[in-house]
Backbone as JSON, one array per atom type, in Angstrom:
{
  "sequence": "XXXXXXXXXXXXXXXXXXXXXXXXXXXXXXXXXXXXXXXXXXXXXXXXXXXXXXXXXXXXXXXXXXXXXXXXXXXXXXXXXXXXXXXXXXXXXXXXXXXXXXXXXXXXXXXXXXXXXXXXXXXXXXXXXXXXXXXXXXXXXXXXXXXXXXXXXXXXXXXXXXXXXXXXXXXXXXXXXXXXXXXXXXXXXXXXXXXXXXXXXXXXXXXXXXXXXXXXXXXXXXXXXXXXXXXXXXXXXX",
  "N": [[-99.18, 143.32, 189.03], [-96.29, 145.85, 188.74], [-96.03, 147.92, 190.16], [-97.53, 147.05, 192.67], [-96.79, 146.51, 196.01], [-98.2, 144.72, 197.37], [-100.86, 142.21, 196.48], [-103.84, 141.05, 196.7], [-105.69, 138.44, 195.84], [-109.14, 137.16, 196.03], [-108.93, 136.02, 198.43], [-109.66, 134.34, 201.07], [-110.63, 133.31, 204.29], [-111.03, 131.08, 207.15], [-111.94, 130.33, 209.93], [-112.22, 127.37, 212.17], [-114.39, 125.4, 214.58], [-114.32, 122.47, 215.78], [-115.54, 120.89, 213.45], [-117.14, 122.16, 212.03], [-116.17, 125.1, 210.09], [-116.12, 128.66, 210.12], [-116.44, 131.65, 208.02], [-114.73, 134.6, 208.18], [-112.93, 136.03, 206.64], [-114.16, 137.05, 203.65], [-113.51, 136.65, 200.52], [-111.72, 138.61, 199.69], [-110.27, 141.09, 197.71], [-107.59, 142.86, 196.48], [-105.32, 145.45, 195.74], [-102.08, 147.19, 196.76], [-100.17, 149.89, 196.06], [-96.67, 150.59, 195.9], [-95.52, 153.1, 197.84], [-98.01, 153.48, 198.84], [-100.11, 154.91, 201.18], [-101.97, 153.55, 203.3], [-105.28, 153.0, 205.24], [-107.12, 150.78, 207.1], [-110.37, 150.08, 207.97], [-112.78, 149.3, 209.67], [-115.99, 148.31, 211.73], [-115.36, 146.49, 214.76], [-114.95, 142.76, 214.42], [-115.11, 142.8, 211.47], [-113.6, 141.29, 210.25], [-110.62, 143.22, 210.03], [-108.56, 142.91, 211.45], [-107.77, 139.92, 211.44], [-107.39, 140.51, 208.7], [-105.3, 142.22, 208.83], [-103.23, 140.23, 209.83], [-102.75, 138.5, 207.91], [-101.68, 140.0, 205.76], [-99.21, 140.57, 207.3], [-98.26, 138.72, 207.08], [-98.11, 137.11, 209.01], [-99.98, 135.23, 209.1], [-101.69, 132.6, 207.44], [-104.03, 132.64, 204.13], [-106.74, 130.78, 203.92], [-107.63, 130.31, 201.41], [-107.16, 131.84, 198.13], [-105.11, 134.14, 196.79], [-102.03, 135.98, 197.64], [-99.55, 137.67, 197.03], [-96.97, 139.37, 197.75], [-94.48, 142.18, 197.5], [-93.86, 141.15, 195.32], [-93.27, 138.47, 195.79], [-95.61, 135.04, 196.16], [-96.24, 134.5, 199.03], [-98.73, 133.01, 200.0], [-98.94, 130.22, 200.13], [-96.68, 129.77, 201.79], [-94.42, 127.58, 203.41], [-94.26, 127.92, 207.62], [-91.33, 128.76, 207.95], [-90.51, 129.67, 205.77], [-91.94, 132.54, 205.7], [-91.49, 133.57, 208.12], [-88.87, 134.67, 207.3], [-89.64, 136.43, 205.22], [-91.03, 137.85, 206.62], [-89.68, 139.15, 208.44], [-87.56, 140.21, 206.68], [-89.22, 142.11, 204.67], [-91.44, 143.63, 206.02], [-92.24, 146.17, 208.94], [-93.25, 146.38, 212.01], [-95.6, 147.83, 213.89], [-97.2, 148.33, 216.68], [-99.99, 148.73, 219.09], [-99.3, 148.41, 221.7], [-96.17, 148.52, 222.94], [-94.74, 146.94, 223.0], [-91.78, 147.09, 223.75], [-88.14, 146.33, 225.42], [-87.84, 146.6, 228.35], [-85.51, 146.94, 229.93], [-83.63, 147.64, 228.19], [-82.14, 150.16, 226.53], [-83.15, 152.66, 224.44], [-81.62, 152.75, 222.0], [-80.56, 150.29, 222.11], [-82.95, 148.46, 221.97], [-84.05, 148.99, 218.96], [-82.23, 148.22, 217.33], [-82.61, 145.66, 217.86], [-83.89, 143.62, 215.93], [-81.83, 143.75, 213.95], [-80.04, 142.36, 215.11], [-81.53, 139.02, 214.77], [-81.16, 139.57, 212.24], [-77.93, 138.76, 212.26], [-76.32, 140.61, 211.91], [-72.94, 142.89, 212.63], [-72.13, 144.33, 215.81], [-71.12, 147.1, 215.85], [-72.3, 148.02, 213.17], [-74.82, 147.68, 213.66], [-75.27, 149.55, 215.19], [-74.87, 151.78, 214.04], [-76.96, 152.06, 212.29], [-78.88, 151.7, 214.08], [-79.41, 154.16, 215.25], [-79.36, 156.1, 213.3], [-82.35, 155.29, 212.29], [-83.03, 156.16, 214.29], [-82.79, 159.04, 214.46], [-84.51, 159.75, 212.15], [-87.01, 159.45, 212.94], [-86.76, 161.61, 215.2], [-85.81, 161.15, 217.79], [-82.6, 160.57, 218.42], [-81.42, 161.81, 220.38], [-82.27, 161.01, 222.46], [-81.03, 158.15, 222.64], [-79.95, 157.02, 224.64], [-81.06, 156.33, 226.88], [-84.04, 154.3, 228.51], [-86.95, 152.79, 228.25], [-88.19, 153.04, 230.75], [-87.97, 156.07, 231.07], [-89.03, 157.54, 229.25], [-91.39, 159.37, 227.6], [-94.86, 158.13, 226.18], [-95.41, 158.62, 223.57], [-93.01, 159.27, 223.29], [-91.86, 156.64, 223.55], [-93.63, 155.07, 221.71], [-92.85, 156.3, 219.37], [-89.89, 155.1, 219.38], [-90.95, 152.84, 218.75], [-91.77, 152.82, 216.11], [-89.46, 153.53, 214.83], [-87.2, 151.41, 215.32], [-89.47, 149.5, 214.16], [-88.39, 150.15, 211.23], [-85.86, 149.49, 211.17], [-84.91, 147.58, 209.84], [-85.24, 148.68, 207.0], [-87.69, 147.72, 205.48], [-90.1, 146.96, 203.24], [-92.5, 147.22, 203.69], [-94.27, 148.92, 206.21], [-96.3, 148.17, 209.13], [-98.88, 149.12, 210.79], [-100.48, 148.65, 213.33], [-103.35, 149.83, 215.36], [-101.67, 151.78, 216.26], [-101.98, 154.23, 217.5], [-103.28, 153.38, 219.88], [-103.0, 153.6, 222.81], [-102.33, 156.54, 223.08], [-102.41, 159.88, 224.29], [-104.8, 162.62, 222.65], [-102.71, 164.73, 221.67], [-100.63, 163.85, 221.42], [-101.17, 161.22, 220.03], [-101.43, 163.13, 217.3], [-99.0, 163.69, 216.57], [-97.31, 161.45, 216.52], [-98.78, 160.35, 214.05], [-98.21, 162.32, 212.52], [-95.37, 161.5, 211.82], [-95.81, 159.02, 210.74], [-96.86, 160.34, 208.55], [-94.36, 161.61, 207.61], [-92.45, 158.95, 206.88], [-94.0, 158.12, 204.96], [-93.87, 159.55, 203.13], [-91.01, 159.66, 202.72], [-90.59, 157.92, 200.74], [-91.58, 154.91, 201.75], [-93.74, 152.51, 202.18], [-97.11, 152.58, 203.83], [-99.14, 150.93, 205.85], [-102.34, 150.94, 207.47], [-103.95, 149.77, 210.62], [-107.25, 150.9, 211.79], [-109.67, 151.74, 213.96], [-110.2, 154.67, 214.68], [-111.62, 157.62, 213.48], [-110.3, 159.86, 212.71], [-107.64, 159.33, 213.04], [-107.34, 157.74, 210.53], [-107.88, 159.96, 208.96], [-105.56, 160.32, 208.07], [-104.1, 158.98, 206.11], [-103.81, 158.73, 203.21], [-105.65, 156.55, 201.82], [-108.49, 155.12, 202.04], [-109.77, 152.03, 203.49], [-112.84, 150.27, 204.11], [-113.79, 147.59, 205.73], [-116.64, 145.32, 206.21], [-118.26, 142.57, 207.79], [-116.63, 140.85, 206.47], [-116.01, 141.48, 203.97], [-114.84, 143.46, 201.53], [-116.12, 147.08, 201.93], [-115.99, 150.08, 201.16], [-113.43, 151.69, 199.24], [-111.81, 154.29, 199.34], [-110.19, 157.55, 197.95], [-108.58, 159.56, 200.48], [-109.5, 162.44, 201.18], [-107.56, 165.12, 199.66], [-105.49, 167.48, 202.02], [-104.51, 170.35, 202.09], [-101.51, 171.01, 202.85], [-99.34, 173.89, 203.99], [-96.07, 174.33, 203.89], [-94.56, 175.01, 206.95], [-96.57, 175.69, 208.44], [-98.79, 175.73, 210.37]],
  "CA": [[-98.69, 144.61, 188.55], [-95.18, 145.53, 189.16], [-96.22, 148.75, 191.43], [-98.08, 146.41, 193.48], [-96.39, 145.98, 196.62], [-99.44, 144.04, 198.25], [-101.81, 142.27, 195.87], [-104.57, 140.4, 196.51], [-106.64, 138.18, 194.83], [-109.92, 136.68, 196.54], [-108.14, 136.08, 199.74], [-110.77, 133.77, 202.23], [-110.17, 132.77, 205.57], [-112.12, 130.35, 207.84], [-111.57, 129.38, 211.54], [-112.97, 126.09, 212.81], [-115.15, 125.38, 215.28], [-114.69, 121.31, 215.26], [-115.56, 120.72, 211.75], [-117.85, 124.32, 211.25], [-116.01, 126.51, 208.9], [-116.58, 129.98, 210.64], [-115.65, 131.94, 207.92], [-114.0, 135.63, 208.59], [-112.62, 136.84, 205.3], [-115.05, 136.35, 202.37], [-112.89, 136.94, 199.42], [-110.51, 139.99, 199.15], [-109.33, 141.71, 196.39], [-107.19, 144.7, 197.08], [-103.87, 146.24, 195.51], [-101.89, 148.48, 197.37], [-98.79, 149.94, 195.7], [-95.65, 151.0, 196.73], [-95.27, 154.23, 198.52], [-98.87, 154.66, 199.35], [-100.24, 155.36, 202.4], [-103.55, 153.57, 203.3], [-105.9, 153.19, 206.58], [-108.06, 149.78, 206.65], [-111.24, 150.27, 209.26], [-114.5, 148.39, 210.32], [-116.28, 147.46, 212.9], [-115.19, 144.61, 215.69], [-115.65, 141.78, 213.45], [-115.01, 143.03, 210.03], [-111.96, 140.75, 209.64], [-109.6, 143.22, 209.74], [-107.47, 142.38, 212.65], [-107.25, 138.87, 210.7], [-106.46, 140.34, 207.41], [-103.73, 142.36, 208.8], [-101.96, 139.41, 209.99], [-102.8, 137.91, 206.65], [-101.16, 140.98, 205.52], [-97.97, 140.8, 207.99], [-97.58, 137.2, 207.06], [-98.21, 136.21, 210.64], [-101.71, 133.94, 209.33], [-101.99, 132.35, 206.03], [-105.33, 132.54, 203.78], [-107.48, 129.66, 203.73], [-108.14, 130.31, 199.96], [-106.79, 132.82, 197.18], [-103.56, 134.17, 196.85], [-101.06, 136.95, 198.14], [-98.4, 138.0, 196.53], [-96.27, 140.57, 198.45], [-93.56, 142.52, 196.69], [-93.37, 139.84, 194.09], [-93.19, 136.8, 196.14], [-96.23, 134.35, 196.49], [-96.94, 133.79, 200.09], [-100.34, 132.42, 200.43], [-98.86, 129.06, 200.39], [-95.49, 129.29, 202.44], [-94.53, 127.3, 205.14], [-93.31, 128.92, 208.53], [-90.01, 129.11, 208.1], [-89.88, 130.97, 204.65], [-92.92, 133.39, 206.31], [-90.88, 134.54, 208.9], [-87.86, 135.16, 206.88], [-90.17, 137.07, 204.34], [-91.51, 138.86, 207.57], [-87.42, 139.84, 209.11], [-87.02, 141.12, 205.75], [-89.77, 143.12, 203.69], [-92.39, 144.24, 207.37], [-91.59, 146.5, 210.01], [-94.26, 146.4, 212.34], [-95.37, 148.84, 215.09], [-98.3, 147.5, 217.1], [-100.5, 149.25, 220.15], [-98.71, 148.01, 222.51], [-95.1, 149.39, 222.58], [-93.41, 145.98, 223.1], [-90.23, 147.55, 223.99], [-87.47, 145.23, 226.49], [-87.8, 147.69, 229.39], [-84.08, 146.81, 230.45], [-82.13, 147.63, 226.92], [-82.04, 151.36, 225.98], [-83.96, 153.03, 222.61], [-80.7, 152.17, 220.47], [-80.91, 148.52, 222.12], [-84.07, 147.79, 221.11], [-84.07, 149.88, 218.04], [-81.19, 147.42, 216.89], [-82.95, 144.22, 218.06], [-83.8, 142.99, 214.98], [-80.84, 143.47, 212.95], [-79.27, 140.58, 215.59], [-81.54, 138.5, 214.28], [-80.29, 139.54, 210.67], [-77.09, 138.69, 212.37], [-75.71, 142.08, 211.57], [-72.57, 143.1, 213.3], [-72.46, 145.32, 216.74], [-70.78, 148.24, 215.23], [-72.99, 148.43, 212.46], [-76.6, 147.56, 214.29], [-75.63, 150.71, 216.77], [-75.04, 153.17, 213.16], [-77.96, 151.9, 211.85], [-80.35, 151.87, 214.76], [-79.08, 155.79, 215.54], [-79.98, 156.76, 211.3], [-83.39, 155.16, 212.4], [-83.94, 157.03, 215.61], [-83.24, 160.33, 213.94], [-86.08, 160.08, 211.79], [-88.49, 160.15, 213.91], [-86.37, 162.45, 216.03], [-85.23, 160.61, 218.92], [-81.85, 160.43, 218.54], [-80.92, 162.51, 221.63], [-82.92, 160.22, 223.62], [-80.85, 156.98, 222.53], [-79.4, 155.98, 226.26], [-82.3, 155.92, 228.04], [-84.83, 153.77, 228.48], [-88.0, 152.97, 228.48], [-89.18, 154.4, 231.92], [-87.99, 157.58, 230.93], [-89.27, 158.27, 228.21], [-92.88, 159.26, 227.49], [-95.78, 156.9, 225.64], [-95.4, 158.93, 222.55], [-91.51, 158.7, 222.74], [-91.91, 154.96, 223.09], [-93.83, 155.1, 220.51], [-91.45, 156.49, 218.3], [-88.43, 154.2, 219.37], [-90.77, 151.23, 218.34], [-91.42, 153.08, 214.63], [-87.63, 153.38, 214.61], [-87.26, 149.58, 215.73], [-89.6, 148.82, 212.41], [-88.06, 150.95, 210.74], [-84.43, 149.52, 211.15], [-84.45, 146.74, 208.89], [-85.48, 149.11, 205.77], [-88.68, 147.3, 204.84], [-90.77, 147.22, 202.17], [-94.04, 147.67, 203.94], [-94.99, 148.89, 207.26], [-97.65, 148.01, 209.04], [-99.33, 149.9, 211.78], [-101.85, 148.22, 214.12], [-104.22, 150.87, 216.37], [-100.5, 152.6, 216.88], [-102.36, 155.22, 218.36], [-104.6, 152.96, 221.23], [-102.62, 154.12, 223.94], [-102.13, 157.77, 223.2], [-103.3, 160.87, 224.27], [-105.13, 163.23, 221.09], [-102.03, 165.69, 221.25], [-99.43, 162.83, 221.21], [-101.51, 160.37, 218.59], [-101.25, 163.78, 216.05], [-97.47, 163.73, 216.87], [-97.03, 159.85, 215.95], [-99.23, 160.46, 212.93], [-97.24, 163.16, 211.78], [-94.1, 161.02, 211.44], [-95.98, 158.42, 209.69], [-96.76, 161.04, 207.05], [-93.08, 161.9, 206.85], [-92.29, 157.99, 206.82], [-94.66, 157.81, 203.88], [-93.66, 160.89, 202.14], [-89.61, 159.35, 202.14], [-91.06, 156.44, 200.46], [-91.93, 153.62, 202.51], [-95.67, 152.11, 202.0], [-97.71, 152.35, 205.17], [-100.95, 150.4, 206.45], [-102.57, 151.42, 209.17], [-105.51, 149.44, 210.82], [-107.56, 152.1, 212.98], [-110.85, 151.92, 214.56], [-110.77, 155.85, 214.67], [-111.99, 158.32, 211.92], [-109.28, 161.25, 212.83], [-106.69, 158.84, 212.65], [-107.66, 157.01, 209.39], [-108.05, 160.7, 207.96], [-104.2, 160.95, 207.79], [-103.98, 158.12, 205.26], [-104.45, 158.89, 201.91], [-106.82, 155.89, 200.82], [-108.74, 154.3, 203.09], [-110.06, 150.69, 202.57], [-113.39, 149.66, 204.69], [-114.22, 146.04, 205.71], [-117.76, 144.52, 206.83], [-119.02, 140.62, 207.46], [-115.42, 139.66, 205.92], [-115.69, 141.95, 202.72], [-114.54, 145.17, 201.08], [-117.42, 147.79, 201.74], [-115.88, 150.86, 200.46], [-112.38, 151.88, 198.66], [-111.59, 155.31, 198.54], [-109.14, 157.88, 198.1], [-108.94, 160.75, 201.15], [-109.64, 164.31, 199.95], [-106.41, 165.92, 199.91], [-105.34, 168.05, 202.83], [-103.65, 171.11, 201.62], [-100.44, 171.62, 203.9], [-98.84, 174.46, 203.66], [-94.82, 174.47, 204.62], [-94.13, 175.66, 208.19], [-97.59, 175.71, 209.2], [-99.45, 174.28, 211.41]],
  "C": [[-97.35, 144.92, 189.22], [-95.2, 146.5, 190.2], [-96.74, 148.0, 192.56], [-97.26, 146.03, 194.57], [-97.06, 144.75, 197.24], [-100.53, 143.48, 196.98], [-102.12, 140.87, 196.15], [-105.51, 140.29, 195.82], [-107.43, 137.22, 196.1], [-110.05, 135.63, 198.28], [-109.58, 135.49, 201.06], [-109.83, 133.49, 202.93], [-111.28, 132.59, 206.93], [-111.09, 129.87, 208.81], [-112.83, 128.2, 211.61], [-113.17, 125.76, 213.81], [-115.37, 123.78, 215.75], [-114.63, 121.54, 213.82], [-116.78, 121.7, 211.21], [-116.76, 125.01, 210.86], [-116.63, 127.98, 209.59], [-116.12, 131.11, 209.44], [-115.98, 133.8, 208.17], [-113.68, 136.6, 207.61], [-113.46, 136.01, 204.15], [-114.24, 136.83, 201.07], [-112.45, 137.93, 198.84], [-109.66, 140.15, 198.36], [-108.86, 142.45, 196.37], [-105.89, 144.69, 196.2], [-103.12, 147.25, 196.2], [-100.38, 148.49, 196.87], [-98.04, 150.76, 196.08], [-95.64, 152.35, 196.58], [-97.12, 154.76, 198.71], [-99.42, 154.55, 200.87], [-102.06, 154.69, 203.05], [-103.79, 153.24, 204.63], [-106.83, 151.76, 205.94], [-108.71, 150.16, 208.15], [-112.29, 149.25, 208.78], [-114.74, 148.57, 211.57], [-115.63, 146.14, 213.81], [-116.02, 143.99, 214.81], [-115.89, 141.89, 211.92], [-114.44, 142.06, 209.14], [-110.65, 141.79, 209.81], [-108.24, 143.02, 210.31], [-107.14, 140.87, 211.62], [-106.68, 139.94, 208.94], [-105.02, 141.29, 207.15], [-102.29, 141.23, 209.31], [-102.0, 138.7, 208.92], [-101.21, 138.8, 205.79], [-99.61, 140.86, 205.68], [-97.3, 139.24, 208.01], [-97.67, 136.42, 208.64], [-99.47, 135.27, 211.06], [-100.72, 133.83, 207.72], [-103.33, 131.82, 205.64], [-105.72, 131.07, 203.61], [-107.45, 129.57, 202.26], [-107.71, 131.35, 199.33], [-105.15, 132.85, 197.41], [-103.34, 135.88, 196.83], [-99.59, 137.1, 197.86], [-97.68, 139.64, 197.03], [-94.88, 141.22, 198.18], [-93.0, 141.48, 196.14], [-93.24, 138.63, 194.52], [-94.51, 136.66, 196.36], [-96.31, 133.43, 197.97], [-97.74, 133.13, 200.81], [-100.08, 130.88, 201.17], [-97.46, 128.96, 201.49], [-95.34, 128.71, 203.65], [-93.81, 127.97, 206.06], [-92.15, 129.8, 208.45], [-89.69, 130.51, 207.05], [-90.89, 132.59, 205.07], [-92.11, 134.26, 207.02], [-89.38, 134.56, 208.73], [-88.23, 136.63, 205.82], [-90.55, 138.09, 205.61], [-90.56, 139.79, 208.12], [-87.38, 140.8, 207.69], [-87.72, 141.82, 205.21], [-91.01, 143.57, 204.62], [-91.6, 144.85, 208.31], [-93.17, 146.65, 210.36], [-94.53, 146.99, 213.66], [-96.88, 148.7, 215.62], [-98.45, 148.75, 218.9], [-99.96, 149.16, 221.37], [-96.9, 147.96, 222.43], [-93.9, 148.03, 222.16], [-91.57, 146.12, 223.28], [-89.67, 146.67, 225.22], [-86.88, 146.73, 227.17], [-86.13, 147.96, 229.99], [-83.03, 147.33, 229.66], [-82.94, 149.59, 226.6], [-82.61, 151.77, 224.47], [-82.97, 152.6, 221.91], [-80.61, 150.86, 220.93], [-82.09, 147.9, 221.18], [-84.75, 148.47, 220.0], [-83.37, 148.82, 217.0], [-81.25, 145.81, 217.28], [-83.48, 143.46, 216.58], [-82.91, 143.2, 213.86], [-80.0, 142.75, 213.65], [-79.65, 139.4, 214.93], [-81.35, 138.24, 213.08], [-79.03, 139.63, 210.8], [-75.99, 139.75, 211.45], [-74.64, 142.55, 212.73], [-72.83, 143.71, 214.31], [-72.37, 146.47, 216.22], [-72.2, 149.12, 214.43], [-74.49, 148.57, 212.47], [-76.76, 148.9, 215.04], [-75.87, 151.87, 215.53], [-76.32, 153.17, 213.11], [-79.51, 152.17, 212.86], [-80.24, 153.69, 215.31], [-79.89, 156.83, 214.61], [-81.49, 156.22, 211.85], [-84.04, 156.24, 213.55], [-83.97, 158.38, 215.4], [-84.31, 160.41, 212.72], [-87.22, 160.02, 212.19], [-88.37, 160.96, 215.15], [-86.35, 162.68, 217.5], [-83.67, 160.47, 219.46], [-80.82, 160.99, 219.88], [-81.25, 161.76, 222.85], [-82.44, 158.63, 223.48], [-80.49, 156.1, 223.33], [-80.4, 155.78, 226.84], [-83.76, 154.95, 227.99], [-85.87, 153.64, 228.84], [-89.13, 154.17, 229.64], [-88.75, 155.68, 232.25], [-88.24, 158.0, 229.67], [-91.17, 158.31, 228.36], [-93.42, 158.59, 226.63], [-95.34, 157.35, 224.19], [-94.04, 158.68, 222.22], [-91.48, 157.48, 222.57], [-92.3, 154.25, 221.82], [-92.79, 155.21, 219.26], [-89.97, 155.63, 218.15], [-89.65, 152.91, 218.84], [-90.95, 151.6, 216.46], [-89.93, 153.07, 214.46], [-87.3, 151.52, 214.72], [-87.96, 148.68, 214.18], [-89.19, 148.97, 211.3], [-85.94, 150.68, 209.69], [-83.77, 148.71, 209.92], [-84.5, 147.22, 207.31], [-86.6, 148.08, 204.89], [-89.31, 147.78, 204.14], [-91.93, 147.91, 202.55], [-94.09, 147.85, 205.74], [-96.37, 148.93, 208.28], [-97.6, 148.45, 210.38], [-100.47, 149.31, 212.53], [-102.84, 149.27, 215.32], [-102.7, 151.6, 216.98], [-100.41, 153.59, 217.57], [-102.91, 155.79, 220.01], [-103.94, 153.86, 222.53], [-101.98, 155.39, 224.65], [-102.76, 158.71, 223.59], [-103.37, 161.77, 222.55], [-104.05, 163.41, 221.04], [-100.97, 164.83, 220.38], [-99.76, 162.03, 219.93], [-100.73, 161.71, 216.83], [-99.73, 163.63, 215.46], [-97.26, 162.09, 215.84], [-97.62, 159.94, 214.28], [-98.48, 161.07, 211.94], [-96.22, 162.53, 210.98], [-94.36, 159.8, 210.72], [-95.71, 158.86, 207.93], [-95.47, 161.0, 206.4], [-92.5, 160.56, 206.14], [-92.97, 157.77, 205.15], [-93.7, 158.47, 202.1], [-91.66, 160.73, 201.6], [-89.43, 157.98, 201.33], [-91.14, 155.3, 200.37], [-93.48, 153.78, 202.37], [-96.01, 151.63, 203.37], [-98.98, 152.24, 204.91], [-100.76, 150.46, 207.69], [-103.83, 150.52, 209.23], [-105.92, 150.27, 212.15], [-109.34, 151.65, 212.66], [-111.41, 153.47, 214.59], [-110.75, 156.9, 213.22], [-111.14, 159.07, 212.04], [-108.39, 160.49, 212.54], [-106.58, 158.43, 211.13], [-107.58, 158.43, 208.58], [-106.26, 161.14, 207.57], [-103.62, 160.42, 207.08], [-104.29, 158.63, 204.16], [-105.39, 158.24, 200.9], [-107.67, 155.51, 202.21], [-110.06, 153.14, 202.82], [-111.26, 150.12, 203.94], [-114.33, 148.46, 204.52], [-115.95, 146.08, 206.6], [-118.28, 143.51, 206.59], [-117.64, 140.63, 206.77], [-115.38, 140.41, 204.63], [-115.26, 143.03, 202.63], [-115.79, 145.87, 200.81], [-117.02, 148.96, 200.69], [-114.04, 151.0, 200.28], [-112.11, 153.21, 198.23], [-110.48, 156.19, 199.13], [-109.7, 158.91, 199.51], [-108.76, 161.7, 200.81], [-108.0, 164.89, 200.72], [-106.34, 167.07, 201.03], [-104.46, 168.97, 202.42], [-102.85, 171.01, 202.73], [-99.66, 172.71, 203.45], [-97.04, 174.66, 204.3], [-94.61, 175.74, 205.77], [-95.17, 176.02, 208.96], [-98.32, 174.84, 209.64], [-100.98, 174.38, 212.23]]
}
């Protein structure tokens, strides 16, 4: 489908044990199209930690096929993977991964080096990223001054920079306090709402309720698929 940013078809995946077949993903079928906003949960051991790197191109399925804003990845080798990954994923993971030494617009602007992108134009660009999630005041300083939630936010800015298709969110929350997670959440929404398509994989139900679908795995399959009940917001409140 041409909305389809993400579509799978019957999507297995088996680790090996010697020559046991363990398998992990039993045959996923999902669509997720562009600009929406979804939450994937389970249990430890659902799969979904594997089928977000399925997802982020950083595995490839044993079986079926994945087609990710129109290209056929299922089968690619390395190289074209993590060119498809530089260009259509930004990815913002539990763990802040920030280079403690380089400043929020350093490593804000670390991957448009490797899209060998001038200096000039890596510093505009990673600046336009850090004011949307409303950091930009905080672009000299680094890491150990800033707080978990700001870190946070310079690494959404950081996924943010290359203008991807899809972002993907791993437990982005693990290492927050409540007040701070709502904060980070928040700026997903907005992220969503300027339309960029966000997956989130979350272990917690408060988090997952800020998604608008949310897609749960068990034993390797799709248990349930549904939308989240709308949250009235009303402008300027809170």
């Amino acid at each position: 489908m041409s909305t389809s940013i993400i579509h799978l078809e019957q999507i297995v995946k088996n680790y090996y044990m010697g020559s046991q077949a363990i398998p992990v993903l039993k045959g996923i079928s999902l669509d997720i199209h562009k600009n929406e906003y979804v939450a994937l949960m389970g249990p430890s051991g659902s799969g979904k930690s594997t089928l977000m790197n399925i997802l982020g191109c950083l595995d490839t399925p044993t079986g079926g096929r994945y087609v990710l804003n129109g290209k056929d990845v299922s089968k690619m080798p390395d190289d074209e993977l993590a060119e498809v990954r530089n260009g259509e994923i930004g990815f913002v993971f539990q763990q802040f991964n920030l280079l403690p030494r380089l400043t929020a617009a350093e490593n804000v602007a670390l991957p448009l080096i490797y899209a060998g992108i001038g200096k000039k134009e890596r510093l505009e660009r990673a600046m336009e990223s850090l004011k949307k999630v409303g950091l930009e005041s905080r672009s000299h300083h680094k890491s150990n001054e800033l707080s978990g939630g700001q870190i946070q936010r310079v690494a959404i800015a950081r996924a943010l920079v290359n203008n991807p298709s899809l972002l993907l969110a791993d437990e982005p929350t693990g290492n927050l306090d409540s007040k701070t997670s709502v904060e980070v959440m928040e700026i997903f929404g907005q992220i969503q709402a300027a339309g960029n398509t966000v997956v989130l994989v979350t272990h917690e139900e408060d988090i997952a309720a800020h998604a608008k679908r949310v897609v749960r795995l068990r034993d390797g399959v799709i248990e349930t698929d549904k939308l989240n009940a709308i949250r009235e917001t009303v402008p300027g409140a809170h």
